[in-house]
C-alpha positions as a Markdown table, in Angstrom:
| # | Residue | x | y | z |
|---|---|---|---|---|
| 1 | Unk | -41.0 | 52.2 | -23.5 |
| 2 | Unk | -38.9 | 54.8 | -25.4 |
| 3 | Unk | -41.5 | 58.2 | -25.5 |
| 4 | Unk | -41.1 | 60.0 | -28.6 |
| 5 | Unk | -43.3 | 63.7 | -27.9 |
| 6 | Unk | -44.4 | 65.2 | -31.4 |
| 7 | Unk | -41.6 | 63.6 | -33.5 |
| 8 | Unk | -41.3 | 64.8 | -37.3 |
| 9 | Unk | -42.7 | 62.6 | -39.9 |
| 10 | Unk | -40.1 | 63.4 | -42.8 |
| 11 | Unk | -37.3 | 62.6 | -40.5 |
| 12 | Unk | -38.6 | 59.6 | -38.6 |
| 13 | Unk | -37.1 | 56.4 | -39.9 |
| 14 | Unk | -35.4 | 55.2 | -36.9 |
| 15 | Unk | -38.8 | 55.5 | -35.3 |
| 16 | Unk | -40.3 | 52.6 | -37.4 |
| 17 | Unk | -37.1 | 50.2 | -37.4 |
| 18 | Unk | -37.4 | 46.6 | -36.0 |
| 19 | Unk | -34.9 | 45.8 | -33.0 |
| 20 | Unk | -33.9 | 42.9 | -34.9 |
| 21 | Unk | -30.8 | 41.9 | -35.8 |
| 22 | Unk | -30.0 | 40.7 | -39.5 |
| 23 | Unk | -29.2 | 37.1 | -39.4 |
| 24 | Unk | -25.5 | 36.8 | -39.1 |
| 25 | Unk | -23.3 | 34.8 | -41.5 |
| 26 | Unk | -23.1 | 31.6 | -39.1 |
| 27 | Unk | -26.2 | 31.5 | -38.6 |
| 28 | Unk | -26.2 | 31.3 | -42.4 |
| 29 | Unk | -23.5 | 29.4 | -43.0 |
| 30 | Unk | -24.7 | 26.7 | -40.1 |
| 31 | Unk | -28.2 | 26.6 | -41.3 |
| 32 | Unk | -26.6 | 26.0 | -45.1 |
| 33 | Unk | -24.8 | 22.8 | -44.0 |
| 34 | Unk | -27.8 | 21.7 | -42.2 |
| 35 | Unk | -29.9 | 21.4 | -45.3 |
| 36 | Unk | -26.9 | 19.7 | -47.5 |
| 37 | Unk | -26.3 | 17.1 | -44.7 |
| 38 | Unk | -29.9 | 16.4 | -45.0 |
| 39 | Unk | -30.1 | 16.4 | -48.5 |
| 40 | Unk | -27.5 | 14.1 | -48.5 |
| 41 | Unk | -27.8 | 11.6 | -45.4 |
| 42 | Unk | -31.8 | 12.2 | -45.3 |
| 43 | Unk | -33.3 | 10.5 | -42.0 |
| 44 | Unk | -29.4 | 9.6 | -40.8 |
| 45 | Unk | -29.2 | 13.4 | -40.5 |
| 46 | Unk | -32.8 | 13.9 | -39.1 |
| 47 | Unk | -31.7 | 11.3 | -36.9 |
| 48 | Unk | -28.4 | 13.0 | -35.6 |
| 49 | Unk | -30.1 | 16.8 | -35.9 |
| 50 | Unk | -33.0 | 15.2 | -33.5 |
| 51 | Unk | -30.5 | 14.3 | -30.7 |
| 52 | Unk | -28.3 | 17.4 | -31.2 |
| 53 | Unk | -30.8 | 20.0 | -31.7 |
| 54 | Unk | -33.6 | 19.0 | -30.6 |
| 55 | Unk | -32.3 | 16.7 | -27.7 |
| 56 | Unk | -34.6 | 13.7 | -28.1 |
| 57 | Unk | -33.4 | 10.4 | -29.5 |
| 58 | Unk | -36.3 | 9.1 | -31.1 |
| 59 | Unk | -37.4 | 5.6 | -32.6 |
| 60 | Unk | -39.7 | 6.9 | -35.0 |
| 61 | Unk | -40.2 | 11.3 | -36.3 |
| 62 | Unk | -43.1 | 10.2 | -37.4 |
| 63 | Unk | -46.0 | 10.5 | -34.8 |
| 64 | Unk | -48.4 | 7.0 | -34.8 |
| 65 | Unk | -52.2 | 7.2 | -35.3 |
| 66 | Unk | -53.2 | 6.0 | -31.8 |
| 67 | Unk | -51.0 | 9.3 | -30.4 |
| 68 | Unk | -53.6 | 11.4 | -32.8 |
| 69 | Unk | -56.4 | 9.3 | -31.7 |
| 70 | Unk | -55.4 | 9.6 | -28.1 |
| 71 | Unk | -55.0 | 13.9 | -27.9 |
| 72 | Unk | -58.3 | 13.9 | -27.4 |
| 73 | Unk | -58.5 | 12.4 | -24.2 |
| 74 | Unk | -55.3 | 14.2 | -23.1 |
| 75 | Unk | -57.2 | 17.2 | -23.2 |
| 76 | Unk | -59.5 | 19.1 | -21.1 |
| 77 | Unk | -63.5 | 19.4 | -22.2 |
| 78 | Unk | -63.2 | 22.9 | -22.4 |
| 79 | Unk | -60.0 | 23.4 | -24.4 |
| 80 | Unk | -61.4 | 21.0 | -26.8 |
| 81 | Unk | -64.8 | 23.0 | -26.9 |
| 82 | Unk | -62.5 | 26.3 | -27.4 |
| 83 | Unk | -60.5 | 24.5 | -29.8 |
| 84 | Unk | -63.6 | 23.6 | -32.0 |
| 85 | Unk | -65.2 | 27.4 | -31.7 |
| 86 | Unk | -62.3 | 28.5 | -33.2 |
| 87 | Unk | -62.1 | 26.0 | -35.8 |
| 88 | Unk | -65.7 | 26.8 | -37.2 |
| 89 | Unk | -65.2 | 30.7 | -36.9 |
| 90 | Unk | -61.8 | 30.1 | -39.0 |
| 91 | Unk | -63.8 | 27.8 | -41.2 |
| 92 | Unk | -66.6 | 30.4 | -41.3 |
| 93 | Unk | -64.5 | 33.3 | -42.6 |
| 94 | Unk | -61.9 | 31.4 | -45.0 |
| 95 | Unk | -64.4 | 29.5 | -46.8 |
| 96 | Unk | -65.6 | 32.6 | -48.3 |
| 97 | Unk | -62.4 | 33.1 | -50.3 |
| 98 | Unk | -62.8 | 30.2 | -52.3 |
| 99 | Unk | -64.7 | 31.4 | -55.6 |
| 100 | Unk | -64.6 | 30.4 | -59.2 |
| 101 | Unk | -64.1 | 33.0 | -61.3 |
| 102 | Unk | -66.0 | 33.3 | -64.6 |
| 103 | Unk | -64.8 | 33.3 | -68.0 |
| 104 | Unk | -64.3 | 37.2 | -69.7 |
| 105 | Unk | -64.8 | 37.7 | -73.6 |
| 106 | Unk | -61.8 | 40.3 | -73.6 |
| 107 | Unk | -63.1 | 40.8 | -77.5 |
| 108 | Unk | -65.5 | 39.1 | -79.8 |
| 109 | Unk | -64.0 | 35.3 | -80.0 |
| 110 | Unk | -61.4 | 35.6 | -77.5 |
| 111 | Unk | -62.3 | 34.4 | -73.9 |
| 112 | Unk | -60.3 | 34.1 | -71.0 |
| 113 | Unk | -60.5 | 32.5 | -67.5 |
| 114 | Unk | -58.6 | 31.8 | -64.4 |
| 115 | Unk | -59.2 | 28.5 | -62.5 |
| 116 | Unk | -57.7 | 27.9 | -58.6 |
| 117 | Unk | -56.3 | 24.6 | -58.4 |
| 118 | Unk | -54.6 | 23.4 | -55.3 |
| 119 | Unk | -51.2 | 22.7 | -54.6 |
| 120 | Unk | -50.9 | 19.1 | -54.4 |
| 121 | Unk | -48.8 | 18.5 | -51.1 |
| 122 | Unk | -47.8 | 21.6 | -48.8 |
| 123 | Unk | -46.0 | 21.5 | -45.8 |
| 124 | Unk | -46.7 | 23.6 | -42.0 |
| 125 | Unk | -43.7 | 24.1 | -39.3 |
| 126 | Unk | -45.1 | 24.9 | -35.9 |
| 127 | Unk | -43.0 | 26.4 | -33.4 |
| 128 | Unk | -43.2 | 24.2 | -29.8 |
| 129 | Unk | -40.5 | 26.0 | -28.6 |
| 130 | Unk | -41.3 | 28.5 | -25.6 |
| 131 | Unk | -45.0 | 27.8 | -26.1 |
| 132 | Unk | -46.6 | 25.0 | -28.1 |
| 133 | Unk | -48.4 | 27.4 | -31.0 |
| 134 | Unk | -51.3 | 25.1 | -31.7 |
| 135 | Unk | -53.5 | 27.8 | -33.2 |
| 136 | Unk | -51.3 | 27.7 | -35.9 |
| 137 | Unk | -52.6 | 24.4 | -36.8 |
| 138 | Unk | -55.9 | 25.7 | -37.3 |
| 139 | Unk | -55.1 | 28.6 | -39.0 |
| 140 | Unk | -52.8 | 27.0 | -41.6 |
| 141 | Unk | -54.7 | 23.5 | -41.5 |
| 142 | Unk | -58.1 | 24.6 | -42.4 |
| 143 | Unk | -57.1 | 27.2 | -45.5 |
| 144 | Unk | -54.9 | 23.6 | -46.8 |
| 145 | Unk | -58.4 | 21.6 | -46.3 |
| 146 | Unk | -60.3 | 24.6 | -47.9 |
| 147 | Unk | -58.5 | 24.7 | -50.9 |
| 148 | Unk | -58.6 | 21.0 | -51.6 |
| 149 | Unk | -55.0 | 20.2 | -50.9 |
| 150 | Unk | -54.4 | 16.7 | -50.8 |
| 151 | Unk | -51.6 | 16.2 | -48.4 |
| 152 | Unk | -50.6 | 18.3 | -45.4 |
| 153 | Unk | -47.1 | 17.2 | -43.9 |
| 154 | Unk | -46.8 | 19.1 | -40.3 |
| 155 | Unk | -43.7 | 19.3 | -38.8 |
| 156 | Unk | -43.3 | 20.4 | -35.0 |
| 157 | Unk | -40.2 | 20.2 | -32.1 |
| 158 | Unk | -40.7 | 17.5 | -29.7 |
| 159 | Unk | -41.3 | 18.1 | -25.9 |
| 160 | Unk | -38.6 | 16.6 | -23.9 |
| 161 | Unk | -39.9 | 13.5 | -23.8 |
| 162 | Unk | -40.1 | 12.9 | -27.1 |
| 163 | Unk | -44.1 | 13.6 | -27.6 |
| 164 | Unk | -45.6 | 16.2 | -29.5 |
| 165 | Unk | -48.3 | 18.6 | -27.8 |
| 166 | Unk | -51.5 | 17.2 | -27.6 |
| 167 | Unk | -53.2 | 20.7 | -28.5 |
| 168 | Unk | -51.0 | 20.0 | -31.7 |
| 169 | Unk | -51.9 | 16.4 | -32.5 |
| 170 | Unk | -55.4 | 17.3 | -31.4 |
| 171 | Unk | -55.9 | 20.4 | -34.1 |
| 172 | Unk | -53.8 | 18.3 | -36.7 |
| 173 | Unk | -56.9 | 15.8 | -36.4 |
| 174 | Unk | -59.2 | 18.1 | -36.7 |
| 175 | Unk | -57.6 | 19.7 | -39.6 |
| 176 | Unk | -57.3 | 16.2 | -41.6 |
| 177 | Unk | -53.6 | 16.2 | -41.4 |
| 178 | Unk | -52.6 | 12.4 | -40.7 |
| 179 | Unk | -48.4 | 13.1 | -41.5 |
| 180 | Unk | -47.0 | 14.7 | -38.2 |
| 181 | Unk | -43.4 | 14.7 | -37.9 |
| 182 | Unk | -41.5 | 15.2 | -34.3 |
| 183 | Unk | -39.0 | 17.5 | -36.1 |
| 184 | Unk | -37.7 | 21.0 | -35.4 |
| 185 | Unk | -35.5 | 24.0 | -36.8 |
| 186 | Unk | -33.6 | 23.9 | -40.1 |
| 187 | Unk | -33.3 | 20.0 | -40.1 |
| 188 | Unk | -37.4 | 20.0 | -40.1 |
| 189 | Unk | -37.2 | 22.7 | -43.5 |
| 190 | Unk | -35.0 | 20.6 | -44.9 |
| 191 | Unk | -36.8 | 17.6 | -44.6 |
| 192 | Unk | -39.9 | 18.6 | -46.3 |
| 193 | Unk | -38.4 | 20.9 | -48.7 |
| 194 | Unk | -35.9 | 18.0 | -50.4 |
| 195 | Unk | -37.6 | 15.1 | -48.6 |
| 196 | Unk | -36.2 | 11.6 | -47.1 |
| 197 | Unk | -37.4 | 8.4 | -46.5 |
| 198 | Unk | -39.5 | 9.0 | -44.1 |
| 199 | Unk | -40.9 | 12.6 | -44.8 |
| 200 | Unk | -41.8 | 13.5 | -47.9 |
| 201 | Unk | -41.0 | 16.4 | -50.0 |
| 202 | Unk | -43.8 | 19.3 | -50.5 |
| 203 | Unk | -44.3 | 22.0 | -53.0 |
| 204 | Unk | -44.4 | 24.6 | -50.4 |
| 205 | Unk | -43.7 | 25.5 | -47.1 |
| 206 | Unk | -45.8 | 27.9 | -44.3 |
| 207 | Unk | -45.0 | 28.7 | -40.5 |
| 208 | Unk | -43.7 | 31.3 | -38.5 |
| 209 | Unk | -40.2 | 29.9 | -36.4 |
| 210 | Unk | -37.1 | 31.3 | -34.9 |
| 211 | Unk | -34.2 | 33.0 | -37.3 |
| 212 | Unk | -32.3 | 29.0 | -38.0 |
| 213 | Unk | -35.8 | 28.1 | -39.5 |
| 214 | Unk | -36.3 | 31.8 | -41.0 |
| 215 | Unk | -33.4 | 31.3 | -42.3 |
| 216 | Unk | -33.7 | 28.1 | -43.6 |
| 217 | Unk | -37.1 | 28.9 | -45.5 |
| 218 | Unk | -35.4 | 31.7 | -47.2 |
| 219 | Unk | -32.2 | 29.4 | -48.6 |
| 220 | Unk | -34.6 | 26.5 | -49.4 |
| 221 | Unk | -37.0 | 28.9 | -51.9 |
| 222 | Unk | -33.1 | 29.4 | -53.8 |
| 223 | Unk | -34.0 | 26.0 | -54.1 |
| 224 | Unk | -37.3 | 26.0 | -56.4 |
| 225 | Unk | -39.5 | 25.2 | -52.9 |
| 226 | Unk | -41.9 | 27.8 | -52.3 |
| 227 | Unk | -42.8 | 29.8 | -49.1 |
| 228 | Unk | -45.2 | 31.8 | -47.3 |
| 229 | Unk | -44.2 | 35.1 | -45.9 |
| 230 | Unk | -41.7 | 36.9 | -44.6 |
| 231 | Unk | -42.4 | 36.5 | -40.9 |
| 232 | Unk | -40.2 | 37.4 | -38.3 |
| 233 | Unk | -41.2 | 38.4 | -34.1 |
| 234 | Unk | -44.4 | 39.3 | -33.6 |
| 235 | Unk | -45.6 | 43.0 | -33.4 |
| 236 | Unk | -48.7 | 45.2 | -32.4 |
| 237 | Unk | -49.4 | 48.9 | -33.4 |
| 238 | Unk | -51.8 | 50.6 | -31.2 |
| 239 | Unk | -53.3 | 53.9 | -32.0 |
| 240 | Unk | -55.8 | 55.3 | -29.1 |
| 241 | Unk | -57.4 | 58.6 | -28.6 |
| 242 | Unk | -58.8 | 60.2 | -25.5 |
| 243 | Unk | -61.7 | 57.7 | -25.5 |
| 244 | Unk | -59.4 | 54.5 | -24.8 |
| 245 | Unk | -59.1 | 52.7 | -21.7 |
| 246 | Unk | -55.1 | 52.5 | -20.6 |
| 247 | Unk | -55.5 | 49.4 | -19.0 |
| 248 | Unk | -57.2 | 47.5 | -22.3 |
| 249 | Unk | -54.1 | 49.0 | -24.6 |
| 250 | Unk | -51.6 | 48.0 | -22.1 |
| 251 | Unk | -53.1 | 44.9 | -22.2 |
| 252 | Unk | -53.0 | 44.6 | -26.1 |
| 253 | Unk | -49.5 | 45.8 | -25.8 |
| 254 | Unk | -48.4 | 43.2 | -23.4 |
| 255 | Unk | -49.9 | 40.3 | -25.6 |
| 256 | Unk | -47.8 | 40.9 | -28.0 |
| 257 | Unk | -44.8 | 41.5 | -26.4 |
| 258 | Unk | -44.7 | 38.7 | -24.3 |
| 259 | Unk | -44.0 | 36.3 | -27.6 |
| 260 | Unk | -40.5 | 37.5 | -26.9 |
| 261 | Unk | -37.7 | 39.6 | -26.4 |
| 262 | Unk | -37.0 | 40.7 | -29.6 |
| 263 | Unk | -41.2 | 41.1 | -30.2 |
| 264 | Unk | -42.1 | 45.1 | -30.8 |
| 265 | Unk | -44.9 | 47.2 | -29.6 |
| 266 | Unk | -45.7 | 50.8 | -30.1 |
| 267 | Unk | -48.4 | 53.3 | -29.0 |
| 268 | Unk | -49.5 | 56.2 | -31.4 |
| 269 | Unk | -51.6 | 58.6 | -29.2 |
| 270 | Unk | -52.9 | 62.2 | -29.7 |
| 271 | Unk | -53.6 | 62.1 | -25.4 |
| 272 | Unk | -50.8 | 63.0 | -23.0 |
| 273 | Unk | -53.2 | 61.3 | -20.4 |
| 274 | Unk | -53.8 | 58.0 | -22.1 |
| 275 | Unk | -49.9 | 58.0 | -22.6 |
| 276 | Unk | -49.2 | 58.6 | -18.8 |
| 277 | Unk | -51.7 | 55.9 | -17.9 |
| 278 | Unk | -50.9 | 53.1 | -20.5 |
| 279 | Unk | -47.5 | 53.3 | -18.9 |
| 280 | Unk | -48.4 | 52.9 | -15.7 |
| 281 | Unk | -51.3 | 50.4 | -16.2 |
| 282 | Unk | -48.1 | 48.3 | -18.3 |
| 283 | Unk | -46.0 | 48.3 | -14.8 |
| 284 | Unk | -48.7 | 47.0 | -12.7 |
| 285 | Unk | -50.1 | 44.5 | -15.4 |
| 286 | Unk | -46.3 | 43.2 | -16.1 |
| 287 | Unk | -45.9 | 42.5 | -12.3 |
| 288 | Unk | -48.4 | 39.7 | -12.3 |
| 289 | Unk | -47.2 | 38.1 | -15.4 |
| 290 | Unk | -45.0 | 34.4 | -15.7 |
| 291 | Unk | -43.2 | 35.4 | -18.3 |
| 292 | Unk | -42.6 | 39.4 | -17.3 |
| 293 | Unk | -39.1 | 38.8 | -17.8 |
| 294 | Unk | -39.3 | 38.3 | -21.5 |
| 295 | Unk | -42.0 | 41.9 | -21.6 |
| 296 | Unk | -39.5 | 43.9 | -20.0 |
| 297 | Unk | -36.6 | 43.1 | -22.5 |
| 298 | Unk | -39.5 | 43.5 | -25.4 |
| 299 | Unk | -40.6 | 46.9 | -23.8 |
| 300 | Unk | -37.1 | 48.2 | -23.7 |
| 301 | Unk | -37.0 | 48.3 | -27.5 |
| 302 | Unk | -40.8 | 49.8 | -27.9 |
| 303 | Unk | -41.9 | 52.8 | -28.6 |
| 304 | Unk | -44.7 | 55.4 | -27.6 |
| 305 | Unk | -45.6 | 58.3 | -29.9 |
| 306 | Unk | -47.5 | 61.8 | -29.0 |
| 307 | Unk | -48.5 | 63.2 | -31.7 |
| 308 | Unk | -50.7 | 66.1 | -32.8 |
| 309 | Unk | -54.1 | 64.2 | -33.8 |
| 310 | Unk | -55.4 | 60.7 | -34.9 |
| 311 | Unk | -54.6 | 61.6 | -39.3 |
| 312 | Unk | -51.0 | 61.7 | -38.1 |
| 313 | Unk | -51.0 | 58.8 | -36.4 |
| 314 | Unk | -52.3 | 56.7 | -39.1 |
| 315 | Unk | -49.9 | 58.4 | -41.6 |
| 316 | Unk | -46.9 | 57.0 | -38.9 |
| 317 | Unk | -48.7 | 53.6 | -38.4 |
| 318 | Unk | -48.3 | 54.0 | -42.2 |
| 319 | Unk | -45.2 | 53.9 | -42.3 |
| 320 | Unk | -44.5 | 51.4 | -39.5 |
| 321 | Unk | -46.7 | 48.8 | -41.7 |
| 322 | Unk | -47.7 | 46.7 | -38.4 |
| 323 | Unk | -48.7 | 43.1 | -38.7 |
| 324 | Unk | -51.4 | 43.9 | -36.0 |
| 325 | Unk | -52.8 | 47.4 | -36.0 |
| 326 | Unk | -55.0 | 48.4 | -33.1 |
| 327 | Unk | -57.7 | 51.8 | -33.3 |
| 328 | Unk | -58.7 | 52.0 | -30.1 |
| 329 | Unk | -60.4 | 55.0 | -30.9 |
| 330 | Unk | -63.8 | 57.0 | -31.0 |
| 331 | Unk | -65.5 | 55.6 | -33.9 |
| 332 | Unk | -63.2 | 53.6 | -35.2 |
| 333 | Unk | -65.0 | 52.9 | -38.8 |
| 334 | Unk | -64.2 | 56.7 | -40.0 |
| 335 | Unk | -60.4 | 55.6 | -40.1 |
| 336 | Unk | -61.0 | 52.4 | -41.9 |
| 337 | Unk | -60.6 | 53.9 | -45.5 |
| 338 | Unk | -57.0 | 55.8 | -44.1 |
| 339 | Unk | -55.3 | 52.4 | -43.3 |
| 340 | Unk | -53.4 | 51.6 | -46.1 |
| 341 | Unk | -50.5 | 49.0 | -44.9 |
| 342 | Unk | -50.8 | 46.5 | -42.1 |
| 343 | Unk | -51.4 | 42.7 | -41.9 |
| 344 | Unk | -54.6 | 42.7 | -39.7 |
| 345 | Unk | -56.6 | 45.3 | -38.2 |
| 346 | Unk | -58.9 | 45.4 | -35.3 |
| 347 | Unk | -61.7 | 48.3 | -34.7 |
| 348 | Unk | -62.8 | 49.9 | -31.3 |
| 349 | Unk | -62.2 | 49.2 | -27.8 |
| 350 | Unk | -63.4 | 45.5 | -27.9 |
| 351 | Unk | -61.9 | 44.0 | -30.6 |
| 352 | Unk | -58.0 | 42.9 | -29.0 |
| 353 | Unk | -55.5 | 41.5 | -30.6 |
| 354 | Unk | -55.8 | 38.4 | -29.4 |
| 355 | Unk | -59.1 | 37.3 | -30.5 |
| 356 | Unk | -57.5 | 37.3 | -34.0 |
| 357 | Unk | -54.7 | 35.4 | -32.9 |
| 358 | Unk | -57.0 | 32.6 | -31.9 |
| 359 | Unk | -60.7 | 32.4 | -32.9 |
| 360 | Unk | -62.8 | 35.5 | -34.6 |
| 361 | Unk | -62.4 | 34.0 | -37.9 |
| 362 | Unk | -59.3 | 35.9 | -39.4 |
| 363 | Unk | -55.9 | 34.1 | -40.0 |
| 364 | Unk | -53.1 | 35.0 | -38.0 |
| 365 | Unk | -50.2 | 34.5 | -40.3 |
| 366 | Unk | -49.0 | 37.6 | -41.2 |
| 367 | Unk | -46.3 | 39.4 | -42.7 |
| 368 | Unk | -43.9 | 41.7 | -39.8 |
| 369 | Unk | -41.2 | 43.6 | -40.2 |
| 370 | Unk | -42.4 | 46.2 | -42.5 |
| 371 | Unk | -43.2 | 43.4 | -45.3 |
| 372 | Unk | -47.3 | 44.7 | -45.0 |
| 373 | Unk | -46.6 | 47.1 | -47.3 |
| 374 | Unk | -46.3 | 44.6 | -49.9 |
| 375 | Unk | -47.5 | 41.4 | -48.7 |
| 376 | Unk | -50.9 | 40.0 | -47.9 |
| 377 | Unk | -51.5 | 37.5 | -44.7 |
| 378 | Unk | -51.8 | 33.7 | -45.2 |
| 379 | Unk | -55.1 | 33.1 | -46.7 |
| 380 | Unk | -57.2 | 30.1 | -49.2 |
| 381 | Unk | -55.5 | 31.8 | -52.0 |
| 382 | Unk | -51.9 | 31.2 | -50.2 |
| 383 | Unk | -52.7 | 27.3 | -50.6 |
| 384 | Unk | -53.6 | 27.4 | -54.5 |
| 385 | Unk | -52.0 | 28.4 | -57.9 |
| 386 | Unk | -54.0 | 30.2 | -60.1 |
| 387 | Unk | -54.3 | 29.0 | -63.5 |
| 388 | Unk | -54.9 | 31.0 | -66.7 |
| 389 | Unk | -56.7 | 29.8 | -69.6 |
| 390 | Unk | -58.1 | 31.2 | -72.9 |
| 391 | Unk | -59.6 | 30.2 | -75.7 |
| 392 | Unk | -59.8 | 31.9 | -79.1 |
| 393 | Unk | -62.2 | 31.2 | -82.1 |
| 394 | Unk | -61.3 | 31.4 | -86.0 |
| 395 | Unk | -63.3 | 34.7 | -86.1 |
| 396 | Unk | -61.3 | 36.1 | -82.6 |
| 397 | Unk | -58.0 | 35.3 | -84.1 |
| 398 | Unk | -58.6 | 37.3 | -87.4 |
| 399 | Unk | -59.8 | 40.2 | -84.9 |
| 400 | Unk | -56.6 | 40.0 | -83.0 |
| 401 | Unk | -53.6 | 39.1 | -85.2 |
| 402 | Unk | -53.2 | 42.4 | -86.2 |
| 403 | Unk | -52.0 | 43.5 | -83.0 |
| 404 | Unk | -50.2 | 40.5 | -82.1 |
| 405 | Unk | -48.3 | 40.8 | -85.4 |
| 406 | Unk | -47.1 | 44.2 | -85.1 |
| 407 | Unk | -46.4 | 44.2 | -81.2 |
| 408 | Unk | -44.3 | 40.9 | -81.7 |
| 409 | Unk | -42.3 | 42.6 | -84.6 |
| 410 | Unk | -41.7 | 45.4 | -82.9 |
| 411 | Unk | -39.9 | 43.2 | -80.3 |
| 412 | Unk | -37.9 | 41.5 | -83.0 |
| 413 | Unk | -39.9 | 38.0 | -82.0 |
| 414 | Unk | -40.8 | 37.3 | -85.8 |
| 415 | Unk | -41.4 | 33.6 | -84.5 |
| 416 | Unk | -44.6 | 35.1 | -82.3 |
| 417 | Unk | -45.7 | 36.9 | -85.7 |
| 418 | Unk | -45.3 | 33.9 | -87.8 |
| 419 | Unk | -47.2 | 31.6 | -85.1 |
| 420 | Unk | -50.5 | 34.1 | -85.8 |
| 421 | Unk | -50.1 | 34.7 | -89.6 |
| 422 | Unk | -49.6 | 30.8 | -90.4 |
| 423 | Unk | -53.3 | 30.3 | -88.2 |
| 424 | Unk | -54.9 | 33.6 | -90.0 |
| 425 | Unk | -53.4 | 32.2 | -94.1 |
| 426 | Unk | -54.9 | 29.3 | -93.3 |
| 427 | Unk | -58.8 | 30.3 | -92.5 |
């Protein structure tokens, strides 16, 4: 890691930049004719995508009900009893965002209301790359069956044989999801965001993928389809006082940056000591792992932070605006109120990272690069539009024109005036 000893605040914006690169103009370009070729050739362009990109020559995208019905025997007893912890716990904590608001009498006679309604069809990419993200499933599956949307269309890269994961099929099942597409990359995004013959269009798209299907969610929402996030390679802030254990918080940091080489990780600490043995407990924990390669490129662009005490830590974290923050610190709950942007956050020094990734409850689609200080994670409310209504009575109207009138003349909109005054002439 790059060790940063008691760096200034007002000066420290290289400190919180991403090692990402911005996507370059081929990759733009590329992933632009992707989505015209499919807009115009449909599932002959799937088709030809499927064998170029994804190297599979398939009869069918479309995955058959007995390869759902069969995941579950493809799997072992206790993955599937994992699998279904996790899927209450998510269930447990998301169904709690669901409420119906009640109508407001903003003034005597004028009453307004907003009502969640579902968006009809929505559609989830998951990445099957490097690792076959089936937690994904459940954590964009069950908000899409909590909010009452009617059709899921999930889209994921074939294996080389032309199958899709079992822990995918099997979590689609459990979610309800009955359209699974062997698809990957941009040629998957453009399928459900303009639709063919075989997949069909949605209204809006979720999933985290690699920069062609970043890429393509970004020129499809030019296109009227809606998306999630912002999401680009994972990242973890950890911030750890003298009470932390080094080898739990080079654990947390490893978790993270094994996702990948351009994944980020960064330790805020007030303790020389815990600094000096994170870094050694992240040598000997990176020798015993299969994919060390992959840490050690992430680690080269990571950072580790001494600074004076834990308020100035949170002020950098901050300004980092993590997706995962970390306080491994002496009562934790004091900071809480301090934490002002970050996607998820995780108190004490038993509460990793990881547990949120998979099953406590909380959803794991967040926003990176920086985008927590304005975005939210994926949640129920992600899978709905909220619809306004109001209603106004005779005797509400007479108590409102007035200002209507003379804000809508002051605007020069004497059709808004004239659309109260004819209602008020007429009582």
């Amino acid at each position: 890691m790059n060790i940063y000893e008691y760096p200034d605040l007002q000066n420290g914006a290289d400190l919180i930049t991403r090692p990402t690169a911005q996507t370059s103009a081929a990759v733009s370009a590329r992933t632009a004719e992707i989505l015209q070729q499919v807009q115009l050739s449909g599932d002959e362009a799937l088709a030809r995508y499927s064998v170029e990109l994804d190297g599979v020559k398939l009869p069918s995208f479309r995955v058959s009900e007995d390869a759902l019905k069969a995941s579950a025997r493809e799997l072992s007893a206790d993955l599937k009893e994992a699998i279904q912890v996790a899927y209450q716990n998510i269930q447990t904590f998301h169904r709690t965002q669901l409420r119906a608001e009640e109508p407001v009498d903003t003034m005597p006679g004028v009453s307004c209301w907003r009502k969640s309604v579902p968006i009809g069809r929505v559609g989830v990419y998951i990445p099957g790359g490097s690792a076959p993200l089936f937690s994904t499933v459940l954590m964009l599956g069950i908000p899409a069956q909590i909010a009452g949307c009617q059709e899921v269309i999930l889209c994921t890269p074939p294996q080389k044989d032309g199958t899709v994961h079992p822990a995918i099929r099997y979590c689609a099942q459990l979610c309800g999801i009955q359209n699974l597409f062997a698809l990957g990359g941009a040629h998957a995004i453009a399928a459900m965001a303009y639709g063919t013959k075989t997949v069909p269009s949605v209204s809006k798209i979720f999933g985290p993928g690699n920069t062609w299907v970043t890429t393509a969610k970004q020129l499809v929402s030019l296109d009227g389809v809606a998306i999630d996030l912002p999401a680009g390679p994972s990242e973890v802030c950890v911030i750890a006082d003298a009470s932390a254990n080094p080898d739990f918080v080079a654990a947390d940091l490893l978790s993270q940056a094994e996702h990948g080489p351009d994944s980020q990780v960064m330790l805020i600490t007030d303790s020389p000591d815990v600094a000096s043995g994170v870094l050694q407990a992240l040598a000997a924990q990176t020798a015993a792992l299969p994919r060390q390669q992959l840490v050690q490129e992430a680690l080269q662009n990571s950072r580790l932070l001494l600074v004076q005490d834990i308020p100035t830590a949170l002020q950098w974290a901050n300004l980092y605006a993590p997706e995962h923050l970390i306080l491994s610190v002496e009562n934790p709950e004091k900071w809480v109120d301090k934490v002002e942007n970050a996607g998820s956050v995780f108190l004490g020094h038993f509460t990793p990272e990881s547990a949120g990734d998979y099953a406590s409850g909380t959803n794991h689609a967040l926003p990176t690069n920086g985008y927590a200080r304005g975005y939210s994670g994926v949640s129920v409310d992600s899978f709905v539009k909220k619809i306004t209504f109001q209603q106004i009575t005779p005797a509400g109207l007479r108590h409102l024109a007035p200002t209507i009138e003379q804000m809508a003349e002051a605007e020069g909109l004497q059709a808004h005036a004239n659309a109260v005054r004819i209602r008020v002439n007429s009582l």
